[in-house]
Structures are given as C-alpha cells and as structure tokens.
MMTF fields as JSON, N, C-alpha, C and O atoms, coordinates in Angstrom:
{
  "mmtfVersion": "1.0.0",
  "mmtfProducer": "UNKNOWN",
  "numBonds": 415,
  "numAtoms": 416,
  "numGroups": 104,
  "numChains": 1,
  "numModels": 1,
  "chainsPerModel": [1],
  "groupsPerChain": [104],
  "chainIdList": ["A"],
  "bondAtomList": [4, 2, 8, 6, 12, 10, 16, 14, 20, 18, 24, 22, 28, 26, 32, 30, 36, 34, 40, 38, 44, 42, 48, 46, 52, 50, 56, 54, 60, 58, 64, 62, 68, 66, 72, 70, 76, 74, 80, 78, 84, 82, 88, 86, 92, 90, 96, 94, 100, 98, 104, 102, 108, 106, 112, 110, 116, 114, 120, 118, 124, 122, 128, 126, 132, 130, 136, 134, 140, 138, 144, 142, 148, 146, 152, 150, 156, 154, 160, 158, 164, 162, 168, 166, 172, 170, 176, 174, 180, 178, 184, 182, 188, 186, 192, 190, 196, 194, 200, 198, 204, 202, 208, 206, 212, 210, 216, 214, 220, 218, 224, 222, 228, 226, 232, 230, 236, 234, 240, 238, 244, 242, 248, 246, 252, 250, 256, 254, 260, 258, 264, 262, 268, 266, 272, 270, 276, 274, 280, 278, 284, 282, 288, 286, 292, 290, 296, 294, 300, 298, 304, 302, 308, 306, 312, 310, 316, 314, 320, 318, 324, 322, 328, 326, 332, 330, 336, 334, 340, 338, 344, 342, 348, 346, 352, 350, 356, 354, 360, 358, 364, 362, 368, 366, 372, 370, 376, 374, 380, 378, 384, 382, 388, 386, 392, 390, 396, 394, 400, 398, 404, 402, 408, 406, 412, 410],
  "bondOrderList": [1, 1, 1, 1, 1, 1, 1, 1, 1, 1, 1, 1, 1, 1, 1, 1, 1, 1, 1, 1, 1, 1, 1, 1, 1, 1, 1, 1, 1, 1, 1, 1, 1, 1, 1, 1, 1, 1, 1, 1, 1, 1, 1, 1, 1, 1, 1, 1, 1, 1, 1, 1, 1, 1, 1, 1, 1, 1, 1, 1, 1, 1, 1, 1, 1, 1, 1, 1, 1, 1, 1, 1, 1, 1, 1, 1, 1, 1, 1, 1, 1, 1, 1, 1, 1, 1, 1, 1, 1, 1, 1, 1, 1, 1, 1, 1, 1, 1, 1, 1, 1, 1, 1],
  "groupList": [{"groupName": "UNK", "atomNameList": ["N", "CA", "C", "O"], "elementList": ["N", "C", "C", "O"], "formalChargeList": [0, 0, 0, 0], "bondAtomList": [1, 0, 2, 1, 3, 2], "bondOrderList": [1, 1, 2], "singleLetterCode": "X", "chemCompType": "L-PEPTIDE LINKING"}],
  "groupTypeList": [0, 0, 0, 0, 0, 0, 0, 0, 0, 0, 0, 0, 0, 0, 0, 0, 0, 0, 0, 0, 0, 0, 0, 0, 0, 0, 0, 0, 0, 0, 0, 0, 0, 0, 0, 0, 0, 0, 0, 0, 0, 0, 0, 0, 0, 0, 0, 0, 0, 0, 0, 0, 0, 0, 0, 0, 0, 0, 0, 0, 0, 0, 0, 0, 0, 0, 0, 0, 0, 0, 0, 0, 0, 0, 0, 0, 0, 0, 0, 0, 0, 0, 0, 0, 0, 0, 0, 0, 0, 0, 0, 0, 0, 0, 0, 0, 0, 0, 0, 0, 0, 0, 0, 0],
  "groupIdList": [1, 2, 3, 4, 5, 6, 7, 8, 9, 10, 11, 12, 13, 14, 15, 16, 17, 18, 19, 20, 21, 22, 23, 24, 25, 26, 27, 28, 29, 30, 31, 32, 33, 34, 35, 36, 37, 38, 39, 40, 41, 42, 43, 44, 45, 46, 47, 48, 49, 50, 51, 52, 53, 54, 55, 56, 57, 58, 59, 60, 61, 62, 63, 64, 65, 66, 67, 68, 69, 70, 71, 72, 73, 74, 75, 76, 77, 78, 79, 80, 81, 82, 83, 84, 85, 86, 87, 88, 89, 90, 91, 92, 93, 94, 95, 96, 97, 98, 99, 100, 101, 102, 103, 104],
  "secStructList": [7, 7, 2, 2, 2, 2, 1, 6, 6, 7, 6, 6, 3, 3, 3, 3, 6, 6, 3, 3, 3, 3, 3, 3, 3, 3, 7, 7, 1, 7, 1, 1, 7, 3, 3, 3, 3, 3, 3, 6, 6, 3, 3, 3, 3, 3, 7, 1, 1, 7, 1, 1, 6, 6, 6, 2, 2, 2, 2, 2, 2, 2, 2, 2, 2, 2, 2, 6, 6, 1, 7, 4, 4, 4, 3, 3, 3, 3, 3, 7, 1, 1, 1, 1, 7, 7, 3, 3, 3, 3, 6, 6, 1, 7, 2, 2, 2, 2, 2, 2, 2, 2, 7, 7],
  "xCoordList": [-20.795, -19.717, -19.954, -19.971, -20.13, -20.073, -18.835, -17.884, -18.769, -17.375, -16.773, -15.663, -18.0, -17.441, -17.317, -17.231, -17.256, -16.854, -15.177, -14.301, -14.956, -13.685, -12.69, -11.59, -13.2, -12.147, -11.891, -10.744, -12.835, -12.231, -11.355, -10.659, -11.683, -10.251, -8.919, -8.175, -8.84, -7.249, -6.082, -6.121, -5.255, -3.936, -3.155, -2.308, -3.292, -2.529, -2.835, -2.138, -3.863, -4.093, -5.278, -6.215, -4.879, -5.806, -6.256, -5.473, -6.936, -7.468, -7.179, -7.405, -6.75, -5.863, -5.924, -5.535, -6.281, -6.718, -6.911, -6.058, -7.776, -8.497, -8.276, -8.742, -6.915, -6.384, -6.341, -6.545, -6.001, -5.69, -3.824, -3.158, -3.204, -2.076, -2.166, -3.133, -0.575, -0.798, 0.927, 1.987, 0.327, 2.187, 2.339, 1.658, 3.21, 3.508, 4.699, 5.623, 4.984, 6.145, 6.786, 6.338, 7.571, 7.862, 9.06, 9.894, 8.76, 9.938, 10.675, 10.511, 11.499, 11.879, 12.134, 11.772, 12.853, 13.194, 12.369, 12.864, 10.567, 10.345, 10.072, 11.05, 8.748, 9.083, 7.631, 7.364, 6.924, 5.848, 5.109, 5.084, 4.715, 4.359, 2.854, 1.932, 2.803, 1.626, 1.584, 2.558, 0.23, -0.033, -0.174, -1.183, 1.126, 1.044, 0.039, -0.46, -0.34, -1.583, -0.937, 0.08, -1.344, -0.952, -0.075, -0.267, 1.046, 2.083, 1.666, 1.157, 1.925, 2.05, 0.545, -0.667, 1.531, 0.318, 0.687, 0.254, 1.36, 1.714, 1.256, 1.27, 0.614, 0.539, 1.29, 2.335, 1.576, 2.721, 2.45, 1.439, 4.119, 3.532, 4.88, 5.895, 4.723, 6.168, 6.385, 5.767, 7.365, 7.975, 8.924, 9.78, 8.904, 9.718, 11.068, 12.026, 11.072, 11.853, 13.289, 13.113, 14.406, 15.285, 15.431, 15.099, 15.756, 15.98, 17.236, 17.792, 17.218, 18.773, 17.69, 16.621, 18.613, 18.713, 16.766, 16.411, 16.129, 14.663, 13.7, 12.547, 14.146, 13.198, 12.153, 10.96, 12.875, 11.385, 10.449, 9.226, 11.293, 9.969, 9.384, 9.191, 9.192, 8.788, 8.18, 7.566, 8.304, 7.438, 6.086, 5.099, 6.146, 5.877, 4.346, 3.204, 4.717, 3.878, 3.02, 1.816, 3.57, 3.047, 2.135, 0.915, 2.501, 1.158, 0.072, -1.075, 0.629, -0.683, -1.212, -2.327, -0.844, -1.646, -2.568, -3.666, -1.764, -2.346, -4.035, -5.005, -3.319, -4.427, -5.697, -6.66, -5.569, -6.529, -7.322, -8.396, -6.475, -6.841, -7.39, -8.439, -6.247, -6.139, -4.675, -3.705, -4.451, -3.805, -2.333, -2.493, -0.988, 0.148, 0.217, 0.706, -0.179, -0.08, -0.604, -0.416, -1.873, -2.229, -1.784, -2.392, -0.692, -0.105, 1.557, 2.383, 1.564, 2.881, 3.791, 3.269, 5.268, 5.701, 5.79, 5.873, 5.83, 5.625, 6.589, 6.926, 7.208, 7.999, 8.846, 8.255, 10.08, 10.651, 11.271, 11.133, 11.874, 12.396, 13.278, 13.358, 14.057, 15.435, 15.318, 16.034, 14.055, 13.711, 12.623, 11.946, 12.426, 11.364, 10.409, 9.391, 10.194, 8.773, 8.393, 9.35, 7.274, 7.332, 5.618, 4.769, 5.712, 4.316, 4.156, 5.157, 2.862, 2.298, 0.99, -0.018, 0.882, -0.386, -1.421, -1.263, -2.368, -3.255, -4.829, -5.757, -4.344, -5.18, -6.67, -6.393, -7.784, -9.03, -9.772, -10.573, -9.713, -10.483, -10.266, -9.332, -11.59, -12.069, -10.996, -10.029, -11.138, -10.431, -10.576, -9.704, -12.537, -12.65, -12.905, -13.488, -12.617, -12.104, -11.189, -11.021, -10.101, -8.717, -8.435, -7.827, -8.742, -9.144, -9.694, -9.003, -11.046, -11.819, -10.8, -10.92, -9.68, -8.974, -7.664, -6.941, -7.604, -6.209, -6.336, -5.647, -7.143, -7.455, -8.933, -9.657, -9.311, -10.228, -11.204, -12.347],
  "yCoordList": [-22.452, -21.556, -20.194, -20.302, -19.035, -17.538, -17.058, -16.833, -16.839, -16.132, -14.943, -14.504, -14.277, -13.169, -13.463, -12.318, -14.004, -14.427, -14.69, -14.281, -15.635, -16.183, -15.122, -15.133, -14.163, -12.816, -12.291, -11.846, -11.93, -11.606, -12.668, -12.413, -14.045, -14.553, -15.08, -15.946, -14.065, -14.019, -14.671, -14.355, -15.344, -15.795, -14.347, -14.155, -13.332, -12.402, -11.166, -10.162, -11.216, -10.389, -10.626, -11.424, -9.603, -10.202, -8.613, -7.706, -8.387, -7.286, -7.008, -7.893, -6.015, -6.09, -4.318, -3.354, -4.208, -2.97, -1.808, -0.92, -1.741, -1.289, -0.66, 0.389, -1.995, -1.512, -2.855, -3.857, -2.651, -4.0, -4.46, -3.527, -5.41, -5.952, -6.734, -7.447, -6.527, -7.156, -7.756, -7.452, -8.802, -9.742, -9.731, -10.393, -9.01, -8.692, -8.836, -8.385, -9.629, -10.191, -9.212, -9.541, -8.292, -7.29, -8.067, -8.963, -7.456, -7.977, -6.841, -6.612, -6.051, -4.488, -4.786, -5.753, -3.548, -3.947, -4.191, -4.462, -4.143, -4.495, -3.57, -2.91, -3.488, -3.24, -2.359, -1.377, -2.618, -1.486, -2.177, -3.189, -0.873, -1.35, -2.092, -1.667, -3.274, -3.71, -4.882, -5.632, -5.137, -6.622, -7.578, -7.645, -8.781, -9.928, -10.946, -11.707, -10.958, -11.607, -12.418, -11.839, -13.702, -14.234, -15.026, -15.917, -14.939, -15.95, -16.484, -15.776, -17.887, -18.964, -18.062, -18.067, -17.289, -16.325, -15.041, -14.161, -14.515, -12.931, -12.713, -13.528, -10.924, -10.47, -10.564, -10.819, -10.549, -10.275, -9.276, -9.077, -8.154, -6.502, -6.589, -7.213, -5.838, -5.986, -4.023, -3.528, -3.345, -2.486, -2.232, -3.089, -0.851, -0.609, -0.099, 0.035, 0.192, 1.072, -0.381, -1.6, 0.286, -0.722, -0.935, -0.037, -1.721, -1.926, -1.577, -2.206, -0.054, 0.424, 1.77, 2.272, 1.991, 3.017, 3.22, 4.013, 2.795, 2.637, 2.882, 3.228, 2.708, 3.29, 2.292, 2.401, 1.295, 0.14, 0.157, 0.094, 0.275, 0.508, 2.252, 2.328, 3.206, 3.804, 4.298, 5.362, 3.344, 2.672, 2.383, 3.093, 1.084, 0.681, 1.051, 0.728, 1.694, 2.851, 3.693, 3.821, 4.273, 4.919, 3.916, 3.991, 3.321, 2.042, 2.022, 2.465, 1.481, 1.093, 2.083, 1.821, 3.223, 3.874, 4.755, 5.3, 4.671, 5.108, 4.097, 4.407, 2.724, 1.156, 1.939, 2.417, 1.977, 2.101, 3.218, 3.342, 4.171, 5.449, 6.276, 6.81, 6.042, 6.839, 7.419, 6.824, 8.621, 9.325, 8.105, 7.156, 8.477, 7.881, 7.565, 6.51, 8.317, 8.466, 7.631, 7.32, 7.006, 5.985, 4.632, 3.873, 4.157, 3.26, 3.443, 4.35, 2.221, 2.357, 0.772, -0.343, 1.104, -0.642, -0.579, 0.546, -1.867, -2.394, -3.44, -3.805, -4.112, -5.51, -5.203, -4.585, -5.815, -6.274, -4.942, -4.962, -3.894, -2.7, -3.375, -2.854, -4.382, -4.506, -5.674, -5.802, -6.625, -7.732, -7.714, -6.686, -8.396, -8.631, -8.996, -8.485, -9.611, -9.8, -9.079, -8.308, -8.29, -7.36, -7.69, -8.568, -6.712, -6.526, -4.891, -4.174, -4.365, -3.472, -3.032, -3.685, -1.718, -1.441, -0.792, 0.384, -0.859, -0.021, 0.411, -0.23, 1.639, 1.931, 2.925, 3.527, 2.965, 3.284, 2.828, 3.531, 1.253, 0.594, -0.629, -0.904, -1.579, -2.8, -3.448, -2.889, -4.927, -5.669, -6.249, -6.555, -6.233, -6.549, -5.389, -5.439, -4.324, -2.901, -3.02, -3.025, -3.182, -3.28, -4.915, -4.943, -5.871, -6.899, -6.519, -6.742, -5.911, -5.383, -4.227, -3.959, -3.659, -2.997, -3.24, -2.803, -4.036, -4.793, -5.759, -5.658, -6.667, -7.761, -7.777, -8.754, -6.966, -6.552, -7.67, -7.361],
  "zCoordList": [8.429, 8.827, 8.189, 6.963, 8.588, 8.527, 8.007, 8.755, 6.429, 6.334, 6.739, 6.439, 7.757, 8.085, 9.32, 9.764, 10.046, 11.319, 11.125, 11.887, 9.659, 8.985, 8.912, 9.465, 8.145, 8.272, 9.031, 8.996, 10.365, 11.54, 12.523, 13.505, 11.829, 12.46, 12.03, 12.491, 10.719, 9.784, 10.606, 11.795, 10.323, 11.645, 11.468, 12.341, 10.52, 10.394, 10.979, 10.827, 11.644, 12.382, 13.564, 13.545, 14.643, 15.699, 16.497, 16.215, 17.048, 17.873, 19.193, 20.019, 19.531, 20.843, 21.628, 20.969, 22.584, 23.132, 22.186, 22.192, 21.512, 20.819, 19.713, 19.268, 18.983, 17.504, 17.225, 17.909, 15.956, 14.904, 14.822, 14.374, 15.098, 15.073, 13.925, 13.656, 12.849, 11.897, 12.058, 12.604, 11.168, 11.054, 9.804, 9.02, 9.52, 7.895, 7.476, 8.151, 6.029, 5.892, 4.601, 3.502, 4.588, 3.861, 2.542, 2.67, 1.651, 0.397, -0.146, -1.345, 0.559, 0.25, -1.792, -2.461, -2.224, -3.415, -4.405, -5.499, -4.214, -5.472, -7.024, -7.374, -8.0, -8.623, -8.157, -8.85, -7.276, -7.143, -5.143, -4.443, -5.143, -3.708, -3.808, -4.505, -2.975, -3.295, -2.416, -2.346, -1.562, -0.851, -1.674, -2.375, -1.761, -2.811, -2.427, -3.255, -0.804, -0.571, 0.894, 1.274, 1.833, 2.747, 2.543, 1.716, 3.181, 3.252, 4.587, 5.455, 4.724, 6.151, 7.101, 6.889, 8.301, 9.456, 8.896, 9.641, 7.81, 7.67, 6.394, 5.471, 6.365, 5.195, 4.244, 4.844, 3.095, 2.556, 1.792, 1.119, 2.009, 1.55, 0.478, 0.789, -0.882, -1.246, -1.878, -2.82, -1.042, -1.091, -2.086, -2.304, -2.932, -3.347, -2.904, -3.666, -1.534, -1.009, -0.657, -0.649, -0.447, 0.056, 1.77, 2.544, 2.047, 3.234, 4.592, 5.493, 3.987, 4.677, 5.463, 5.114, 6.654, 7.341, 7.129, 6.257, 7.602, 8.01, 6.829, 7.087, 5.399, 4.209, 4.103, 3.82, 4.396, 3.84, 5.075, 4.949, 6.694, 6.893, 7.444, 8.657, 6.846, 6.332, 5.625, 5.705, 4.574, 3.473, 3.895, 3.7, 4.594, 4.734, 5.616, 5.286, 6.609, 7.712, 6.584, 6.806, 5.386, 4.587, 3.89, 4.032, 3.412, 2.206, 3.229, 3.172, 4.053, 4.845, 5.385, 5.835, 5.547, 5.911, 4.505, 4.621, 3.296, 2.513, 1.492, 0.8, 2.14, 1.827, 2.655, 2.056, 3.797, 4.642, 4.847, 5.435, 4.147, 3.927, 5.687, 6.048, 6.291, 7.172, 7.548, 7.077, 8.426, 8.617, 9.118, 9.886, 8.443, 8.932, 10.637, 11.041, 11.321, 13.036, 13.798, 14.974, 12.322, 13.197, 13.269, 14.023, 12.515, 12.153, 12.749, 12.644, 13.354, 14.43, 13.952, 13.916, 13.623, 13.916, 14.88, 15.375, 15.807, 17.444, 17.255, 18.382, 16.36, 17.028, 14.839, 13.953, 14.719, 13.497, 12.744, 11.521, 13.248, 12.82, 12.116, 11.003, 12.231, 11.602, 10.477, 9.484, 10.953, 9.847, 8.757, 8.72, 8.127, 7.044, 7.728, 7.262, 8.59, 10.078, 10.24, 10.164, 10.547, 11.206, 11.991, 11.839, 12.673, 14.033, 13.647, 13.661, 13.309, 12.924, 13.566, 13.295, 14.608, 15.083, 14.452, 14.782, 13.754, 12.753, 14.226, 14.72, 14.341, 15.65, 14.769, 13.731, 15.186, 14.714, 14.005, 13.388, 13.865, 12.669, 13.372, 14.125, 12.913, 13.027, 12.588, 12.072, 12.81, 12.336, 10.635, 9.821, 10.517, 8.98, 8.406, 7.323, 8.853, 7.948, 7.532, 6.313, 8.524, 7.73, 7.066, 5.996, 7.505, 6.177, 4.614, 3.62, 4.556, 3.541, 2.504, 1.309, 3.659, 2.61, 2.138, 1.243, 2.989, 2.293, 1.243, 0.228, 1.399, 0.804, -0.197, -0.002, -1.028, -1.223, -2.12, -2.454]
}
C-alpha cells in the first residue's frame, strides 16, 4: 500500500471541480487557534474566536487560509454557517498540498 496514495484519500477531504472540499469540525472558544488533528470524517480545527454573529467562522476562513498560506479569497464556507460542521472550499491547491499543510 502507497501512503501517498493514503493521503490523497483522507475521508476529510475529497477533490471536486478543481478545488479541495474539507469537512471540518470547529470548537469555537478555545485557548489558541490550531488543527487538534481528525475527528470520525472531519478535521478538527479549534478557534479562538466565539461563535456569535459569524466570528468563528471568519476565523476560521482566515487560519486556513493563513495554514496554507494562501490568499483568504481562496477559501470559501460552502455548507455549516450556523454549526460546528462545516464544508469548506480551499480552491488552487492539490489535495496532498493542503493535507501536507495542515497535518504536517
């Protein structure tokens, strides 16, 4: 078995017209922003920001775009504005790019 074949098939993320989709399970409130690692099929991201009037995810758009070290614009939520679920588009990068920088 090829572990890099393995990372490109994370349950937490999958490749989809020509961006990366991620399922990320957010923990607003914490004590520093940081990926705690995979929960179940979702990333797990834990935010300092709280979860009122769109900060966490805001936040949230920002980490990752700052993890990946690309521009905020390219990072869109797509599905979970109101829950701790969320569906995240990370558009201009591979799938084990953005693996390699999340999960390092």
């Amino acid at each position: 078995m090829n572990p890099e074949n393995d990372k490109a098939a994370a349950p937490w993320m999958h490749e989809s017209e020509g961006s990366v989709v991620l399922s990320v399970r957010v923990v607003p409130r914490a004590a520093k922003d940081a990926v705690q690692g995979i929960m179940g099929e979702a990333l797990k991201i834990r935010l300092c920001a709280p979860p009122v009037e769109g900060k966490a995810n805001e936040a949230l758009v920002r980490f990752l775009a700052k993890a990946l070290d690309i521009p905020p614009s390219r990072v869109e939520l797509v599905a979970g504005a109101t829950g701790r679920n969320k569906r995240v588009r990370v558009r201009g990068l591979p799938a084990k790019a953005v693996q390699g920088r999340l999960l390092p």
